[in-house]
VEXPA-341036 format. One record per atom (N, C-alpha, C): x, y, z. Coordinates in steps of 0.05 Angstrom, whole numbers, plus 5000, padded with zeros to 4 digits. Layout:
! residues N
XYZ/...
//
This chain:
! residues 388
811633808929/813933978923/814034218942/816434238957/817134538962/816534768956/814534928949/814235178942/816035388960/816435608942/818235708955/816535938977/818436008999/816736159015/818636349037/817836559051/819136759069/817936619100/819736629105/819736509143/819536779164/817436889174/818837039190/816837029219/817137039242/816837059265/817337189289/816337399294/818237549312/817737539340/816337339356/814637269383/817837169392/818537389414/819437219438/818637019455/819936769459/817536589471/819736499500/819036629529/819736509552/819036369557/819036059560/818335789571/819035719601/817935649609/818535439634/817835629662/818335489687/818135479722/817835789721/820535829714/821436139719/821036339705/819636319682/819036519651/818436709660/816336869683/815037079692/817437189701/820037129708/822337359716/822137529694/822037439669/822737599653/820537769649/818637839649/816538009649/817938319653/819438319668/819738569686/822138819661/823838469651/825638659633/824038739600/821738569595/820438659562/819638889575/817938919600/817439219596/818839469593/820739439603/822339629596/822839749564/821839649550/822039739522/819139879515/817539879535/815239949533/814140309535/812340359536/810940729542/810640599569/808840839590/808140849624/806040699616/804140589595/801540619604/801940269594/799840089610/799339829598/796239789599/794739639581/792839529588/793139179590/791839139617/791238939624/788638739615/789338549603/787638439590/786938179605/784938069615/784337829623/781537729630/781337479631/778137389637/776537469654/775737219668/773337249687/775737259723/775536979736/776637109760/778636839765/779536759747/781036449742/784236569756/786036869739/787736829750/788537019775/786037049782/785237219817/785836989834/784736749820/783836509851/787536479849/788136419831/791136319825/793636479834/792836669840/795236869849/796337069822/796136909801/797637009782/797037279776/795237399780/793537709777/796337909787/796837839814/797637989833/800637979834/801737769823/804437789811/804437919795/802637929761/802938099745/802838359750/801238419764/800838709776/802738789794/803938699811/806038729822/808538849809/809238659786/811238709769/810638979754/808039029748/807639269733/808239449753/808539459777/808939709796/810639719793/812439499801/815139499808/816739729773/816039619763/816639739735/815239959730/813540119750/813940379744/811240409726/809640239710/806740239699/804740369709/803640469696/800540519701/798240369689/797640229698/795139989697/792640069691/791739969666/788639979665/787839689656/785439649668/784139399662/781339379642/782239059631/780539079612/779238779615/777338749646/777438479657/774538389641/774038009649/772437909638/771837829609/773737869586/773037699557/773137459564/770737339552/768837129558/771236849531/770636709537/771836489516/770836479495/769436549481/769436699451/769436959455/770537139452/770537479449/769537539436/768037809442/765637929427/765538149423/765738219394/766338529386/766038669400/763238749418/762838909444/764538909465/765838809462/767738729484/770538749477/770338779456/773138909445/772839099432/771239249432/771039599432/770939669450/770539519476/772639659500/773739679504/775239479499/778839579502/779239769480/778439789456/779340049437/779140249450/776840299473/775340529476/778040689510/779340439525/780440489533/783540569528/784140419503/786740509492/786640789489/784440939474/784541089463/785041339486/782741319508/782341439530/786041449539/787541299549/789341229563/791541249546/791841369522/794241279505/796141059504/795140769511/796340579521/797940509497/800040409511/802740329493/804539969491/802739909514/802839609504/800239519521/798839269502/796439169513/797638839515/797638739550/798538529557/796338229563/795638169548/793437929558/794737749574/793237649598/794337469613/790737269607/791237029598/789636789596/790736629573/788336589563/788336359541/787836549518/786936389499/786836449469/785536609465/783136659472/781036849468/781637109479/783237149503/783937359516/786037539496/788037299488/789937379473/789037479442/786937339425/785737409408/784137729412/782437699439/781837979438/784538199435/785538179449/788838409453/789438479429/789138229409/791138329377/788138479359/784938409370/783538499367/783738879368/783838869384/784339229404/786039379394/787539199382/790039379373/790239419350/789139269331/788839369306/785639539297/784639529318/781339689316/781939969328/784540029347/782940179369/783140499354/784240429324/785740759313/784940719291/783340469284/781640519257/779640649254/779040899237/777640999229/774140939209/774540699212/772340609189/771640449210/769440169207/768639939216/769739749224/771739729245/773439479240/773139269228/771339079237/770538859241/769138749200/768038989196/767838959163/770338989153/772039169160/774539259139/776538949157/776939019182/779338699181/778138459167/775438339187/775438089188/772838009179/771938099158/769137989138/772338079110/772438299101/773438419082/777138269080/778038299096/780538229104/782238449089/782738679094/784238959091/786638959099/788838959092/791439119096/790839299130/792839269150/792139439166/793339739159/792139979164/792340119144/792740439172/792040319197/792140569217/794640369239/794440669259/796740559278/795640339302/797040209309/796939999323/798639949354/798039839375/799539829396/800339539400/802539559406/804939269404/802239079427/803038869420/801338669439/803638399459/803038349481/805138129496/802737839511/803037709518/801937499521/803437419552/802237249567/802637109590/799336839596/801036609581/799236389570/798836279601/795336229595/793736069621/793535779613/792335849583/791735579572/792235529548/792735279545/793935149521/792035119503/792235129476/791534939450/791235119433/790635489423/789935629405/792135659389/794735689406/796935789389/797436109385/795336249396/795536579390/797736719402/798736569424/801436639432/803936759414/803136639390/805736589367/804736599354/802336779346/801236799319/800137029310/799237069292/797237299289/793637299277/793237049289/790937039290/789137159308/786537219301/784637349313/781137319315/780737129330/778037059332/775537229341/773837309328/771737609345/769337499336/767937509354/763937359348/763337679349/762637759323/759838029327/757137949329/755837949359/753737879362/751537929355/751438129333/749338219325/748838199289/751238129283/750537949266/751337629260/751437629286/751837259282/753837149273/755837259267/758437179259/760937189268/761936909277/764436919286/767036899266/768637029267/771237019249/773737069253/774836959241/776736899239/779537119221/782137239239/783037439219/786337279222/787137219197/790837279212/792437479208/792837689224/794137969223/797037849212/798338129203/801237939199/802938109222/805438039219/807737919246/806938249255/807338449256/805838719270/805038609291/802438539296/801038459309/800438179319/802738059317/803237799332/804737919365/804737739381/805637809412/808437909411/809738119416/812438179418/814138019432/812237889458/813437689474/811937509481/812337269491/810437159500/811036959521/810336929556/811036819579/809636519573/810636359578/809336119577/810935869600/808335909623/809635729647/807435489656/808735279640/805835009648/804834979675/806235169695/803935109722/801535259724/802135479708/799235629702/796935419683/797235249669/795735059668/793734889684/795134849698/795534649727/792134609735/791434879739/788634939747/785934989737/787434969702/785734959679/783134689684/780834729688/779034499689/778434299666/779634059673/779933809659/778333779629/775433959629/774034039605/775234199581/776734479596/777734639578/779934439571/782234399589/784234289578/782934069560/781833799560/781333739533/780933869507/778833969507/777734229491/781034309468/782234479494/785034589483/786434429466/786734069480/788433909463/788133849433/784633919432/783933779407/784033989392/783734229411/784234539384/786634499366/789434449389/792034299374/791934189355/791133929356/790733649337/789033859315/786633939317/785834089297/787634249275/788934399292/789934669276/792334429258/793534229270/795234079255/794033889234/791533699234/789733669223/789933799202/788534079204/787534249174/789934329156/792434279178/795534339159/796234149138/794933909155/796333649137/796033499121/792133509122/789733369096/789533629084/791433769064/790633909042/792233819019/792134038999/792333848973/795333818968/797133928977/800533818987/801533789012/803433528996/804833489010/807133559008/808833579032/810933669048/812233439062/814033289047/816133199073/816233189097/818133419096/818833499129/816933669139/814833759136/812833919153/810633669161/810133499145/808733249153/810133109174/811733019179/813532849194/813933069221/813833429217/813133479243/810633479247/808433509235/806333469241/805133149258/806533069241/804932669259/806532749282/809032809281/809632709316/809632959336/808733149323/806933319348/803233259351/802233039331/801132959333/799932709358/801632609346/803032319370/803132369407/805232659400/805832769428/803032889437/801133069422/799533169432/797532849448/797932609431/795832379441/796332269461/799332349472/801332099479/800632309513/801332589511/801232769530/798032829546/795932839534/792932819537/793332619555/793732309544/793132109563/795032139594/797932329590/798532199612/797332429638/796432789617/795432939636/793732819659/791232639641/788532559643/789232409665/791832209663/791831989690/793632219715/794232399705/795232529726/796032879724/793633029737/793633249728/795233459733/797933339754/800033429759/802333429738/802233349729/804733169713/805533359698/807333549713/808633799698/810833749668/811933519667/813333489639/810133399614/807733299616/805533209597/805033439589/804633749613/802933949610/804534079594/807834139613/809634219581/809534219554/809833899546/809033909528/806033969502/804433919522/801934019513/801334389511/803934449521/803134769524/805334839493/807134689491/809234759472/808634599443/806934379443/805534219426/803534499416/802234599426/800434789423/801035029395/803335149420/804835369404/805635309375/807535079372/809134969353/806534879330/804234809335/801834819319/801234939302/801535329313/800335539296/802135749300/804935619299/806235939301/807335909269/806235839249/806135869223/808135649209/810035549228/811735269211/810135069195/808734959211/807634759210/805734829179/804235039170/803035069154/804835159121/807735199130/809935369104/809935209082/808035319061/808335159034/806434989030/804735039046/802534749037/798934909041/797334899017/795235019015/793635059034/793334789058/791734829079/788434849080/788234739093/784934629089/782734829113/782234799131/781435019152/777635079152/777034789133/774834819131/772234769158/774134609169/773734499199/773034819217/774734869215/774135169231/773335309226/772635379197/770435529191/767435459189/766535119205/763835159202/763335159233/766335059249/766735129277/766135429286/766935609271/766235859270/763735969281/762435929262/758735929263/757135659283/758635489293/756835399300/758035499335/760635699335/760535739364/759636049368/758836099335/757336429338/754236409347/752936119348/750436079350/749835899374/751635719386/751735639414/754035729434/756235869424/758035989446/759635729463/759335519445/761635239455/764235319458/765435179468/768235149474/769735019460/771435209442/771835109410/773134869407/775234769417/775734479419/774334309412/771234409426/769634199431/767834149406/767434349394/765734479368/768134359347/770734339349/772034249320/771633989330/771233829345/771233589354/768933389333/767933599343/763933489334/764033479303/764933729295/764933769265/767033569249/769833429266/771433419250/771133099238/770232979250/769732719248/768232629220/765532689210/764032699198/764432869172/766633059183/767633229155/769833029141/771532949160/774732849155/772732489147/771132359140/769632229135/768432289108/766732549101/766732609077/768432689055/771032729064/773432859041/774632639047/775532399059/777232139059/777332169032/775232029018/774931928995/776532108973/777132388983/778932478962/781632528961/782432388980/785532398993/786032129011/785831919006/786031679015/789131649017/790131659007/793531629013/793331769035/793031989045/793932189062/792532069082/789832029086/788131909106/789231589111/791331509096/792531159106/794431209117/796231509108/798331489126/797931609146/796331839154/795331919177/794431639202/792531379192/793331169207/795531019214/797231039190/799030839198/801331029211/802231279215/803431369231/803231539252/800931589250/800231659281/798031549299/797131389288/796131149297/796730929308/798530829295/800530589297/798430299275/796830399258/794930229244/796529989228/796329819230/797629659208/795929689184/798529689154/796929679132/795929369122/797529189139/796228909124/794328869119/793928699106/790428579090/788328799085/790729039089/788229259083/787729469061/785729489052/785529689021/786630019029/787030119017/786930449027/784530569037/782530409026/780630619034/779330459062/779730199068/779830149102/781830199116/784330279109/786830379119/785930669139/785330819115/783631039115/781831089137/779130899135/776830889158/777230849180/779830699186/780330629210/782630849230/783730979214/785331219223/783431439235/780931389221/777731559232/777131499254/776231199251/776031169274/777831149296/780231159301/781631169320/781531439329/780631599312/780731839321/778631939336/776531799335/774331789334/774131659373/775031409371/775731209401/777031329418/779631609406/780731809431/779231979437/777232149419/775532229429/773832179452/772631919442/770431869467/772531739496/774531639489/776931519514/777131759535/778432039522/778932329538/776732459549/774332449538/771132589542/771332759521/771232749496/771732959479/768032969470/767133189462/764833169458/764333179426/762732919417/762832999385/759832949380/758133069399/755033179386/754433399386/753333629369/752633809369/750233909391/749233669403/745933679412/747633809443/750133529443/750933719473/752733909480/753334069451/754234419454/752434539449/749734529455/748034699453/746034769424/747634609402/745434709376/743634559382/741534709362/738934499356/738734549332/736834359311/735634249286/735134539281/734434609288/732934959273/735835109266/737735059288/739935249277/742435139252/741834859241/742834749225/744134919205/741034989192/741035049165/742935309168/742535499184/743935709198/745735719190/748135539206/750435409212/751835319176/749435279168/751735139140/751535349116/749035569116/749135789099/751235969115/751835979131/753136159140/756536149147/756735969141/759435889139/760735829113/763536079122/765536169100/766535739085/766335829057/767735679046/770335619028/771835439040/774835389030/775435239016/777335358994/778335048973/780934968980/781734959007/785534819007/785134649013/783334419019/783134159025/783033979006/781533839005/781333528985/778733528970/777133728984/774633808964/772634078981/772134238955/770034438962/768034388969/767334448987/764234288995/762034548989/759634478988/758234698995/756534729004/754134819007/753334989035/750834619042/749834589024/748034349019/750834099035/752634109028/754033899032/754533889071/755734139082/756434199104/753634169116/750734249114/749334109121/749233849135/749833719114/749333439118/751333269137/754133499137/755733399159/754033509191/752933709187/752233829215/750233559229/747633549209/745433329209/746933049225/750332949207/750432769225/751932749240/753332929253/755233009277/752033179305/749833149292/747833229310/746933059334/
//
């Protein structure tokens, strides 16, 4: 059934060849001061650095940088950008990368004028934001998180071992967000996997929970489909600017909150993904990969309808001669055969855990009831053991 619910979104989203023209006119709604947000030296080799910066002259900015967040972001590393907002009175913070870059930015902005602990008061505690904040904008490198259009916020505090997970609300989602699939282009064939299955994931945990939805299911399978259908044709050709399109807009359309309206939602996948990329620093794609198989294997059994039609429509599975609960196994495994088809990695041994950090990994990971069953800490265990 429909539960009832409020829709709101406020992410400008520029698509396509030409999207970076528009850069020049969001700022104008902006203060003098920007911080520049971006990785390591990906969009230096690419040119794209120097256009952005360009445009910020041309528009009259004053530029500060906030280079190098690593692909999980790390509280330390986003109390520097607080530390420069504060310094600089900056008035919009612009991430140019992927998810993590963009996750740090909505990080900075809701820490950089908090007065207490961030990181206990947002994202252990989950608090009301309660101090002032600086608008955040996006210019997407890489596909699959969805933070573009969202208000999610991923931060590893390394010192206590915990990676987490926050979703700010629309405040602190991107005011705008540039999104041009040739900046893809150069993304290395690892991440881009990685990214696709983050997709499939975040749609995944929307769609095996305990309602159903009509029409949010039916977009879910066939951005499902497209995400399987687009992977294969990147993979045979890494040019192929209409596959990457779609895989950049497959992405977005994931987690800019449609896809989840009205339906409990499961997300247990990424919360043991969580901890196990606070303790090896994997490449999350690759970490929900490992986990999801072996999990979506232990909860079948409590949602078998959902796991038959998940094969038979985005699969293409026939139900003949078959029970639900082989209907079921075999939608696994198909999921299972694109995996290893793309290079998707689904052992823990080769993201870096080991046996000692198991037990770690499964006490330490947040537990959720929107799925098909509560698991607990003994149980997730035993998924880690055999996704090892």
């Amino acid at each position: 059934m429909l539960l009832d619910f409020t829709y709101y979104n406020p992410t400008k989203i520029h698509f396509g060849k030409n999207s970076l023209e528009k850069l020049g006119d969001e700022l104008s709604l902006y203060g003098k001061t920007v911080l520049l947000v971006y990785g390591k030296a990906a969009i230096k080799k690419n040119g794209l650095y120097d256009k952005v910066v360009a445009i910020l002259e041309a528009a009259g900015k004053k530029v500060v940088e906030l280079p190098g967040v690593m692909p999980n972001p790390t509280y330390a590393k986003m109390q520097e950008g607080c530390e420069l907002v504060r310094a600089h009175d900056v008035s919009l913070i612009l991430a140019v990368g992927g998810g993590s870059v963009i996750d740090c930015a909505k990080g900075i902005s809701a820490s950089a004028y908090c007065e207490e602990e961030p990181f206990a008061k947002y994202w252990l505690q989950y608090q009301p934001i309660s101090n002032k904040t600086v608008p955040v904008a996006s210019i997407l490198t890489m596909a699959g998180t969805g933070s573009e259009m969202n208000g999610g916020s991923v931060i590893t505090h390394e010192d206590m071992e915990i990676k987490a997970g926050r979703i700010f609300p629309p405040e602190l989602y991107p005011r705008f967000s540039i999104l041009n699939p040739k900046y893809t282009l150069t993304v290395p064939k690892y991440q881009m996997v990685s990214g696709v299955f983050d997709t499939m994931s975040h749609l995944m945990e929307q769609y095996f929970c305990g309602t159903d939805i009509s029409t949010t299911d039916y977009l879910i399978e066939a951005l499902l489909r497209s995400s399987i259908d687009n992977l294969r044709a990147a993979l045979k050709n890494p040019d192929d600017y209409e596959a990457r399109s779609n895989i950049m807009w497959n992405a977005t359309m994931a987690l800019n909150t449609v896809t989840g309206l009205s339906k409990t939602q499961d997300w247990q996948v990424h919360m043991i993904e969580h901890q196990l990329g606070a303790y090896t620093d994997c490449a999350h794609g690759m970490g929900l990969a490992a986990v999801s198989l072996p999990y979506y294997r232990c909860i079948a059994p409590f949602g078998l309808q959902k796991f038959a039609r998940f094969a038979k429509e985005v699969w293409g599975i026939s139900a003949e001669s078959k029970s639900q609960e082989e209907l079921a196994g075999a939608g696994i495994d198909a999921l299972e055969a694109f995996c290893k088809e793309c290079g998707v990695v689904t052992s823990l041994r080769e993201l870096g855990a080991t046996e000692e950090m198991l037990p770690k990994i499964a006490e330490s990971s947040f537990i959720l009831d929107g799925g098909y069953k509560k698991l607990t800490s003994g149980e997730i265990l035993e998924i880690l053991k055999q996704c090892f």
